[in-house]
Structures are given as C-alpha cells and as structure tokens.
C-alpha angles and dihedrals in degrees: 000000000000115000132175102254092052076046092055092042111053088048092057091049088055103043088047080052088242132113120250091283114102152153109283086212118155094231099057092055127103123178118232095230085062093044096050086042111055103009119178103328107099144068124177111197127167123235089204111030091201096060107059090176093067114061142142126220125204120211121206104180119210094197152043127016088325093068118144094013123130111204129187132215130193110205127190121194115205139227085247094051113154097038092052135037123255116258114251132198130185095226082186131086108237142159105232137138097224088040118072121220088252090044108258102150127213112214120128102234091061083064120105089201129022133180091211096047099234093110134094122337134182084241091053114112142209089239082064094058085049088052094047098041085057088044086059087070090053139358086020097062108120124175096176098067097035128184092193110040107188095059085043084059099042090054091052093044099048120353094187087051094040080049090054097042084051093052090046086064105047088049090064112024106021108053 
C-alpha cells in the first residue's frame, strides 16, 4: 500500500542520491502536515542571527493572482509571546484587500482580541502566523471583510483589471 509519507519519503532519499535508509534523526524530520501546509513558499531568514525573536519571511506564492511575487514580512516576536501574538509588517508593496498600502495585516490570528475567537490564542504558534501569512495568498483571500478597501472594491468592480493592477505591482516592487 502506497501512502504519502513512504511517498515523501522515498522522494527525499532520491533526491538526497540514497536509498530509503536513512538517519531517524530528529532534525531531518519534517511532519506532513508541515510539508502539505506550507510547500515550498516560504523562507524565514534573520537579519540579525543573535536576536531569534526578530526575523523576516519571504513568500513566494505558487498559486492564484499573486503568482510569481516575492513578499516580505517583518515579524517581531514580543517579551509577552505566547500571550500575545507576534507583530507582523508587510515590508512589500502589494495591492491586497487584507494588506494595507503601509503593511498593517488583517488576519485574525494577528489579533490580540477577537469577537469571533479565532484570534489570537496562547497555543497558537508561530508555525500558525507562517501558515496564515502564506493563506493570505490563497484560501485567505477575502475580499468581504477587507483591510484594504479599495482593492476589496476594485475586485468587486472589475477582477481582470484588479488581476492587472496586482501584477503591476509585483513587476515593480515584489520581485
């Protein structure tokens, strides 16, 4: 019976140019979940190497209008982390309804407090802000509750034109 971890792993042990025996060491292990979730999109690097709790993350979407951007977010993560949520900035320009022009961010799990209790929690992880970050390219798009309203509208207005405006600025601020 074929299943996707024997997959996974068989194509990790060829493209490493081993068989399928290999180390169980902690390090080299990656859950599913984790690969299906987040693919190759993102890439977390520091600035600073001697401060962790300061980092950007670059997403390259596979996917959707946002194909063949590269973003950048700055995230912050505070003394009080986990009982608050890290700060997140949208260091790219970017035409988005949930992503403002200076780079605030609506997703719920960025909110400290949130009426419909899908904000921010203390078992929350920063795993999850890399999910949704990258589900903002995709699945997360949502032009009803809209950060940014005058993308929201132009979507609404006119979606080959709102696709046009998008790549315009990727051409010239998220390459």
């Amino acid at each position: 019976m074929l299943t996707l971890a024997s997959k996974l792993k068989r194509e990790e042990g060829v493209r490493a140019g081993r068989t399928l025996a290999r180390s169980n060491d902690a390090s080299h292990r990656v859950s599913i979940r984790d690969r299906l979730l987040i693919k190759d999109t993102c890439k977390v690097t520091f600035p600073d190497e001697n401060k962790l709790c300061h980092f950007q993350l670059a997403i390259s979407p596979d996917e959707g209008y946002y194909l063949g951007g590269k973003f950048q977010f700055e995230i912050e993560v505070p003394e009080a982390y986990n009982m608050v949520p890290p700060k997140v900035k949208c260091l790219t320009r970017i035409w988005h309804p949930n992503i403002a022009e200076t780079g605030e961010i609506c997703l719920s799990l960025l909110r400290e407090h949130s009426i419909d209790g899908t904000g921010w929690a203390p078992t929350r992880t920063l795993k999850d802000v890399v999910w949704g970050l990258n589900s903002l390219f995709t699945d997360l798009l949502n032009f009803d509750d809209p950060l940014n309203i005058d993308a929201a509208e132009h979507h609404l207005r006119d979606k080959e034109d709102f696709r046009n405006k998008v790549q315009d600025f990727i051409k010239n601020y998220a390459r």
